[in-house]
C-alpha positions as CSV (number, residue, x, y, z in Angstrom):
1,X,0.0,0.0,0.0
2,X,1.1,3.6,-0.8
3,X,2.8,5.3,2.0
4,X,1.2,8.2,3.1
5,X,3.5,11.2,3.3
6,X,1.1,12.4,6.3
7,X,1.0,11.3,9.5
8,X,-2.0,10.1,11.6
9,X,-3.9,13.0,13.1
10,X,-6.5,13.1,16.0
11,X,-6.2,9.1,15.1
12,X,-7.6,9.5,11.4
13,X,-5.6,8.9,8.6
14,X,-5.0,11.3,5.6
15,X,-7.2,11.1,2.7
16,X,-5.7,9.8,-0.1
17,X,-7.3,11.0,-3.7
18,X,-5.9,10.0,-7.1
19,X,-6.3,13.0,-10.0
20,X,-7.8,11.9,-12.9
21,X,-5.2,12.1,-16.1
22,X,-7.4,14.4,-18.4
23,X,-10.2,16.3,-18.1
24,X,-11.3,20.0,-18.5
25,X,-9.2,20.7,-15.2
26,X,-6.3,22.5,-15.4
27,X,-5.2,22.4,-11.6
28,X,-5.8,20.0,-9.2
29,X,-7.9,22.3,-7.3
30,X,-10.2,23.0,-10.3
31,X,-10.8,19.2,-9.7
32,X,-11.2,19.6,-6.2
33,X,-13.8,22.4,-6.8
34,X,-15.9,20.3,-9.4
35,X,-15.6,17.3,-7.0
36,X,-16.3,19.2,-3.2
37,X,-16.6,23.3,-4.4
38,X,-20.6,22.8,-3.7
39,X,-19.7,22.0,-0.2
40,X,-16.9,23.9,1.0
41,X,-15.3,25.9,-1.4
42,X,-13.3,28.6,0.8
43,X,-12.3,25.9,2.6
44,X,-10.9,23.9,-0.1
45,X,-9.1,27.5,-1.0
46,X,-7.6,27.9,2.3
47,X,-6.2,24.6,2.6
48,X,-4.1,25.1,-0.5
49,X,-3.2,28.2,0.5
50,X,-2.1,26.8,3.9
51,X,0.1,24.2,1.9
52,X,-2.7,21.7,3.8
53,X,-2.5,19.6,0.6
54,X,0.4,17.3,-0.8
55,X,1.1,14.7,-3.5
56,X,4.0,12.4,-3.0
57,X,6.8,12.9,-0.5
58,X,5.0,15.7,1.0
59,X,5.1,18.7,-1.4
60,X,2.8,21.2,-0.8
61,X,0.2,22.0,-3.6
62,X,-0.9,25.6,-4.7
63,X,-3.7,27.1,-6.4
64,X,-1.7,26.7,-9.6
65,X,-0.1,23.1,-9.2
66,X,-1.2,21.6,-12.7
67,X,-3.3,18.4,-12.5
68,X,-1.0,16.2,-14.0
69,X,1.8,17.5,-11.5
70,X,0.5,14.3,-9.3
71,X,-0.9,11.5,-9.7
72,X,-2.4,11.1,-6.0
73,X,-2.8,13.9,-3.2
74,X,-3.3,13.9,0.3
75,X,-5.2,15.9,2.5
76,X,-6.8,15.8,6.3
77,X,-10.9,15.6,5.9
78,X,-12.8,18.2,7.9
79,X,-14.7,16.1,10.5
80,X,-17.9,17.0,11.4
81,X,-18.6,16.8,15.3
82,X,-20.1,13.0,16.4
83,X,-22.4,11.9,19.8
84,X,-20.0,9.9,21.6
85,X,-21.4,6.0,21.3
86,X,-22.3,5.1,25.3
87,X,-19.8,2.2,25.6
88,X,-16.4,1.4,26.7
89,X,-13.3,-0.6,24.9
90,X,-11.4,-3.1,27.3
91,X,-8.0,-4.1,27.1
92,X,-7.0,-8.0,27.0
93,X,-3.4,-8.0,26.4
94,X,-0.4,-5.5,24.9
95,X,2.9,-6.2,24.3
96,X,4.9,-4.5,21.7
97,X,3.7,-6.3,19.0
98,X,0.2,-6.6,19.6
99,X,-3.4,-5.4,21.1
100,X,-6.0,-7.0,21.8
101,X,-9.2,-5.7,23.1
102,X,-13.1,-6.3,23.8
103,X,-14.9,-4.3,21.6
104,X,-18.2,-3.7,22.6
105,X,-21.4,-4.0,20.6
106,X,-22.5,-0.8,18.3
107,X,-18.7,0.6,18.1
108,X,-17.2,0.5,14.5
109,X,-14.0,-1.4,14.1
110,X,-12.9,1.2,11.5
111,X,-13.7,4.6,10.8
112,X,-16.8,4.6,7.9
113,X,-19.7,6.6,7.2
114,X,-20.8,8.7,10.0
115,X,-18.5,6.8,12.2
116,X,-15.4,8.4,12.3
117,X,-13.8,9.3,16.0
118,X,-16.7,7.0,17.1
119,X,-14.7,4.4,15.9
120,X,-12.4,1.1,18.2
121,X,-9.4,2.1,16.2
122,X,-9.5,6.2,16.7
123,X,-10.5,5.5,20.1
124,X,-7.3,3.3,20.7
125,X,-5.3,5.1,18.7
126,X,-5.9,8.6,20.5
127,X,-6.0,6.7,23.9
128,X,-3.1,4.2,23.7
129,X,-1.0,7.2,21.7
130,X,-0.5,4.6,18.5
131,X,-1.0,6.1,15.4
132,X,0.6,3.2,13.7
133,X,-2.0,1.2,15.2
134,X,-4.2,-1.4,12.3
135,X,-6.7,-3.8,13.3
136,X,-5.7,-7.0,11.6
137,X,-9.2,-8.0,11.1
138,X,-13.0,-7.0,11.4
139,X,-15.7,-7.2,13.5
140,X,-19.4,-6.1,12.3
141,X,-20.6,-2.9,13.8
142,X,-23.0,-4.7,15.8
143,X,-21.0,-7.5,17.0
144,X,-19.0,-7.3,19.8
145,X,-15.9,-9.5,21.4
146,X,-11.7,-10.0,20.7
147,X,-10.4,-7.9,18.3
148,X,-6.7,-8.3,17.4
149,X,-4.8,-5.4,16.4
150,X,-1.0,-4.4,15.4
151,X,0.9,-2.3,17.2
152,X,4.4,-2.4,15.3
153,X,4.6,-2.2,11.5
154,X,7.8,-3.8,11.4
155,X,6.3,-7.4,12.5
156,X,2.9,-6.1,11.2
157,X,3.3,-8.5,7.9
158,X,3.8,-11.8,9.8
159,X,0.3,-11.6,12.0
160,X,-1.4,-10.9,8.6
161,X,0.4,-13.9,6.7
162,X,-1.6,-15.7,9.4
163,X,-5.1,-14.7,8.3
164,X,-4.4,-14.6,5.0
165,X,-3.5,-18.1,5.5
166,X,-6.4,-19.0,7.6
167,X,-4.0,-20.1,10.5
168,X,-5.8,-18.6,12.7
169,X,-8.9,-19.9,14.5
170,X,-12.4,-18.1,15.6
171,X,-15.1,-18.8,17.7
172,X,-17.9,-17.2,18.4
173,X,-21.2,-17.1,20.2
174,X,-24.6,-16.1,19.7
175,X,-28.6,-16.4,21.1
176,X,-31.4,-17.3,18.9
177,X,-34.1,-19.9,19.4
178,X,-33.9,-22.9,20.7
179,X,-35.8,-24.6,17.4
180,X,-36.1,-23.5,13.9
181,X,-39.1,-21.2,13.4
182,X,-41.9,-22.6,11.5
183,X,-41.5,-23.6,8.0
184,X,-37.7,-24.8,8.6
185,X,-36.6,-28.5,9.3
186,X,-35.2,-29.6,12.4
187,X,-32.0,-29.2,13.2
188,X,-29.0,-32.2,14.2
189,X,-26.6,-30.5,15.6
190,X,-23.7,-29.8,15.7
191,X,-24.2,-28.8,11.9
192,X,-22.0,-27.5,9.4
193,X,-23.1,-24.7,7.2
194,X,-21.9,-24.3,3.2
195,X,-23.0,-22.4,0.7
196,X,-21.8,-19.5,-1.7
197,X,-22.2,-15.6,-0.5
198,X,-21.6,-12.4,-2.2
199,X,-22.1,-9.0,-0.8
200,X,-22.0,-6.1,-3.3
201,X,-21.5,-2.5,-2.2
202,X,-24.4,-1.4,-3.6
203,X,-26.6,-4.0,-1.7
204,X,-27.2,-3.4,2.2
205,X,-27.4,-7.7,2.8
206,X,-25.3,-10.9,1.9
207,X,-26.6,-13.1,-0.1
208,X,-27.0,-16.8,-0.5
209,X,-26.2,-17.7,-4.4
210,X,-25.4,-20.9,-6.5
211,X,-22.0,-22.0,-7.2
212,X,-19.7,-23.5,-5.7
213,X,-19.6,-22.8,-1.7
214,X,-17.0,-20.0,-0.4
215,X,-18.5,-19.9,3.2
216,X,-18.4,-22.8,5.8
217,X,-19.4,-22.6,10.1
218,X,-19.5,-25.5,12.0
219,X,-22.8,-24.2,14.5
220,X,-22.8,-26.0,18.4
221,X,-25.8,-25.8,20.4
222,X,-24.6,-25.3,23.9
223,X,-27.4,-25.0,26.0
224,X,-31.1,-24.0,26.3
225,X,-33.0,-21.7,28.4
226,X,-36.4,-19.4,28.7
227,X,-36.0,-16.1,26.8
228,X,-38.1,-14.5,29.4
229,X,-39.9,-12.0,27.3
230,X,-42.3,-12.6,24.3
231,X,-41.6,-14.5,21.4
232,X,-41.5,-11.2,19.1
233,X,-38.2,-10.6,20.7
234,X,-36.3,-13.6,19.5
235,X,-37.8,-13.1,16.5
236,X,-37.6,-16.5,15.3
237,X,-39.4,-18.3,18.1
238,X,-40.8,-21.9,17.0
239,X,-44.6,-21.9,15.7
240,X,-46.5,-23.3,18.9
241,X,-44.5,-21.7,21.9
242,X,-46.9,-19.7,24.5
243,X,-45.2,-17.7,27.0
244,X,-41.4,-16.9,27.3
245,X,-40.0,-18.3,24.2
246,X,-37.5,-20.7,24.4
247,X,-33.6,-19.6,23.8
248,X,-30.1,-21.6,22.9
249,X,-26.7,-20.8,23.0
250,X,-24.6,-21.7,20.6
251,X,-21.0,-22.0,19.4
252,X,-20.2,-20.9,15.8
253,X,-16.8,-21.7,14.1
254,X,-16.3,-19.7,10.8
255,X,-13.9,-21.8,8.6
256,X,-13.8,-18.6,6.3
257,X,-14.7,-14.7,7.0
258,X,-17.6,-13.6,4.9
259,X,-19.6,-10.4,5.4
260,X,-22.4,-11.4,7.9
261,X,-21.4,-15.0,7.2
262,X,-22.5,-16.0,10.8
263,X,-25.7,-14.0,10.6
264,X,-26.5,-15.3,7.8
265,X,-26.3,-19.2,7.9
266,X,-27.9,-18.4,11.2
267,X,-31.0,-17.3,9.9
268,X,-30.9,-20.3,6.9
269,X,-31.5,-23.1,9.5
270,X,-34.6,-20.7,10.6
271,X,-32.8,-19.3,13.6
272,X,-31.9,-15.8,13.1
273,X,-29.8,-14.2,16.0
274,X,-32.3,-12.4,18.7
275,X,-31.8,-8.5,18.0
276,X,-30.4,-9.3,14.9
277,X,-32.3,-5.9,12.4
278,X,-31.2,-7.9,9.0
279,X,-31.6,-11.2,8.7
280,X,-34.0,-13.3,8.2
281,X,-35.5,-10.2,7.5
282,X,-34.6,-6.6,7.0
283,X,-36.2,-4.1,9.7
284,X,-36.6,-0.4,9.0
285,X,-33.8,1.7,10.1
286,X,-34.0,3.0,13.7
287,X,-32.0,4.6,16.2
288,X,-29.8,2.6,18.1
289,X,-31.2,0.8,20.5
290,X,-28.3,-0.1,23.6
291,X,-30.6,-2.2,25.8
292,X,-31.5,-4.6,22.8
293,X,-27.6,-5.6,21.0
294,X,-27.0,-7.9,18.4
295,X,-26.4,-11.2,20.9
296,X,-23.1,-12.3,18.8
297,X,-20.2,-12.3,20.0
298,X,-16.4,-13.2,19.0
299,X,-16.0,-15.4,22.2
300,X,-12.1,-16.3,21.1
301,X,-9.0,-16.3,18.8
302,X,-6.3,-18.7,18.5
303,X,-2.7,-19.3,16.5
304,X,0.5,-20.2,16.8
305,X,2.3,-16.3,17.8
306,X,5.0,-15.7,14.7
307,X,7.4,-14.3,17.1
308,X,7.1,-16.4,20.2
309,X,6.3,-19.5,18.0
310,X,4.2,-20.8,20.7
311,X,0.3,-21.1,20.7
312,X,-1.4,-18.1,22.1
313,X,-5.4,-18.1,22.8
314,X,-7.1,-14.7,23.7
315,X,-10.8,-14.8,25.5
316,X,-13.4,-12.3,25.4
317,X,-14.4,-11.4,29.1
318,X,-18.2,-10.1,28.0
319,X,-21.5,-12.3,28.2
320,X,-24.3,-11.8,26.4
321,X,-27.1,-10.1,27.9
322,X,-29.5,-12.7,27.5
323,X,-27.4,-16.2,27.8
324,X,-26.2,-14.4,30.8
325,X,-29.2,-14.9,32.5
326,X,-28.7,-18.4,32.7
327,X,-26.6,-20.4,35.0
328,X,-23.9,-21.7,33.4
């Protein structure tokens, strides 16, 4: 990846923006102008004034730098100001190598959208002081639980040889009805999941398609217990329950890392994750709701460390709110 010639600031990386090789620009901040002019155009006029804009190796940019001076620029985004999200990163384990933490439900791993400060790695990386600090994998918005990040990019490479090798082991947990909802077949478990996902950006959901499968979870059901509320808030309570609907916990084991993958196959045995606003079926959007979170969670990670060469396993200390309930 291209190095950025700015550094990390208030935890937020530099924008990087590639100028297009022809067009009826002359400089690169006619392009800006056509591109961001409508929103800010003093703005974009003071930050090339300021020298607040550089291509490679950090030379400034000027009101009269041609486009085709540079190929790509960089810049710091204006942020606009964001309602800090009501929850709280933990710390599992630092060294210099690596962080790991417990990120909480409705916390972004990345910066996204309107998510930008309000995101686990900003957080860390303003509270920890690590601006060289990259999560070396993703958790949903919505699902909370171990998240493994780098703290040195010199040994950076040899964590993400792991998962790009799949050497590296997940497992997870979730709530969701004891039984299939009506109109699904019974379930043997434990159960292995496969089928073929895509996920396109301009589509909000995963989907299920033919061809050959891409996505595998081995599912465990771990235990049963009453939901103790209504069967509308499992959402996928059995046809026939009266009263409290009846709940599982379960253990899922992704053997690959789809988008929503565990959501997903979830909700293709008929047991769709209790607070779970996509699947089986898509809810209108609302607010966040902090009493009623996704129950998933990334219970653990394993691998063999590349530095220490021995095997390393790192536990998520949160329950969910409803399997917590229950005595274990």
């Amino acid at each position: 990846m291209m190095q950025s010639p700015l550094p990390v600031r208030d935890g937020v990386n530099a924008t990087r923006l590639r100028l297009p090789d022809e067009g009826p620009w002359t400089t690169a901040m006619d392009y800006m102008m056509h591109r961001w002019g409508h929103i800010d155009p003093q703005g974009i006029e003071d930050r090339f004034d300021a020298g607040e804009i550089v291509g490679e190796g950090g030379i400034p940019l000027d009101r009269a730098t041609k486009l085709d001076d540079h190929t790509f620029i960089w810049y710091y985004r204006t942020l606009p100001p964001e309602a800090r999200i009501p929850v709280d990163i933990s710390i599992l384990y630092q060294n210099e190598h690596l962080l790991v933490v417990d990120k909480p439900h409705f916390l972004p791993t990345t910066p996204g959208g309107t998510y930008i400060q309000e995101s686990a790695l900003v957080r860390l990386r303003n509270q920890l002081d690590l601006p060289d600090l990259i999560p070396m994998h993703r958790l949903d918005r919505m699902t909370a639980g171990v998240l493994l990040l780098s703290t040195n990019p010199e040994t950076r490479g040899k964590y993400q040889v792991l998962f790009e090798k799949r050497q590296v082991q997940k497992e997870y947990e979730c709530v969701s009805a004891a039984e299939p909802a009506a109109g699904y077949s019974a379930v043997d478990f434990p159960v292995v999941v496969r089928n073929r996902m895509t996920k396109s950006r301009s589509y909000l959901l995963a989907e299920v398609i033919d061809g050959e499968p891409n996505a595998e979870t081995r599912i465990e059901r771990l235990e049963t217990f009453d939901g103790g509320a209504s069967p509308s808030a499992a959402g996928t309570s059995a046809a026939g329950i009266h009263g409290p609907p009846r709940l599982a916990r379960y253990r899922l084991e992704p053997h690959s890392g789809k988008t929503h993958q565990l959501r997903v196959h979830m909700a293709s045995l008929g047991l769709g994750i209790v607070n779970d606003a996509f699947y089986p079926d898509l809810l209108d959007k609302a607010p966040d709701d902090y009493t009623r979170p996704l129950q998933l969670l990334a219970r653990g990670i394993r691998f063999v460390d590349p530095i220490s060469r021995q095997p390393v396993e790192y536990r998520s200390r949160l329950e969910l709110t409803l399997a917590a309930q229950t005595p274990r």
